[in-house]
C-alpha positions in Angstrom: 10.5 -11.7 46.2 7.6 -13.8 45.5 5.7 -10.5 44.9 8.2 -9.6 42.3 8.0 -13.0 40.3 4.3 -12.4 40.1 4.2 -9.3 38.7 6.4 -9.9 35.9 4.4 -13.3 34.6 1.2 -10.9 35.0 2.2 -8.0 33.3 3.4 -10.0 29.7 0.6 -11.8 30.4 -1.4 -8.2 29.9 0.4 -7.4 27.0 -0.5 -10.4 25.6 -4.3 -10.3 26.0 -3.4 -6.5 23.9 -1.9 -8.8 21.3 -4.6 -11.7 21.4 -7.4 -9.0 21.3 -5.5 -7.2 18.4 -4.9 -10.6 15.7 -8.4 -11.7 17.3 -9.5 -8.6 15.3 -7.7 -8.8 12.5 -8.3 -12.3 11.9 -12.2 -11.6 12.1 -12.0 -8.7 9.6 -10.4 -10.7 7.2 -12.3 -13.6 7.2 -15.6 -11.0 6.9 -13.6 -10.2 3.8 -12.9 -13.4 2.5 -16.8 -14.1 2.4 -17.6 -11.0 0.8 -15.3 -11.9 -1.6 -16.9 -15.2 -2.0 -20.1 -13.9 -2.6 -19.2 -11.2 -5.3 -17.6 -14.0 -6.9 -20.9 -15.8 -6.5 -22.3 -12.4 -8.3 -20.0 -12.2 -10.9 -20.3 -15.6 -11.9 -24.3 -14.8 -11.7 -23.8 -12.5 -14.6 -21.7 -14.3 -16.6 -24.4 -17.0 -17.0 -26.7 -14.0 -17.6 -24.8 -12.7 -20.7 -24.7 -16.7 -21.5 -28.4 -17.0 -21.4 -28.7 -13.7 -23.2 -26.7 -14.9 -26.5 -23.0 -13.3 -25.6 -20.6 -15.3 -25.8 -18.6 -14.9 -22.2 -15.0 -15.8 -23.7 -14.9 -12.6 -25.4 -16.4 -10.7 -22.0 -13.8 -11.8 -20.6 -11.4 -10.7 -23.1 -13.1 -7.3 -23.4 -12.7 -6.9 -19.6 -8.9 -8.3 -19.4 -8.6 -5.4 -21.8 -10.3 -2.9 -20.0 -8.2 -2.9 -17.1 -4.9 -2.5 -19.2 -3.2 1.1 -20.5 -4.4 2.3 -23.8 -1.2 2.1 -25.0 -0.2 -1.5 -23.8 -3.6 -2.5 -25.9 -2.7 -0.8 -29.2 0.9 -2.2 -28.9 -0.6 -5.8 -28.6 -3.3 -4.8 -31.1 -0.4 -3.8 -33.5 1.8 -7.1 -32.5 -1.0 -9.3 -33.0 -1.7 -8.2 -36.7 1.6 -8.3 -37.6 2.0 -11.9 -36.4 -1.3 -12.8 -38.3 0.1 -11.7 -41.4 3.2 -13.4 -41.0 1.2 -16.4 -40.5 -1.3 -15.7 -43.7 -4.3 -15.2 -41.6 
């Protein structure tokens, strides 16, 4: 019976060192990530004091790249939004 007892604590115990091994992996791959992502922002931030140095006024690079990323269409409906506001306003 002892026998018995013995193989049941050893064979989670198995399993486990499966599961261990497994989040041991994953937790390495994304904290491999997380640095790579620390050094492109590192990067990014590199060229933004570029543009800076270069005369380009990095609010507006950002803007420009905000817009990038959205729909064409979503940008002309803004676009169309935002000059209908300014005349409201008088600007």
């Amino acid at each position: 019976m002892a026998v018995d007892v013995m193989e049941k604590i050893e064979e989670p115990a198995q399993h486990g060192n499966i599961a261990a091994d497994r989040l041991r992996s994953l937790i390495d791959r994304i904290e491999r990530l997380e640095e790579e992502r620390k050094a492109l922002g590192s990067d990014i931030k590199d060229i933004y004091a570029e543009a800076k140095s270069a005369g380009f006024d990095v609010k507006v690079i950002r803007q420009l790249i905000r817009i990038r990323k959205q729909e064409p269409a979503d940008v002309e409906e803004q676009e169309t939004l935002l000059d209908v506001y300014r005349r409201a306003l008088g600007m």
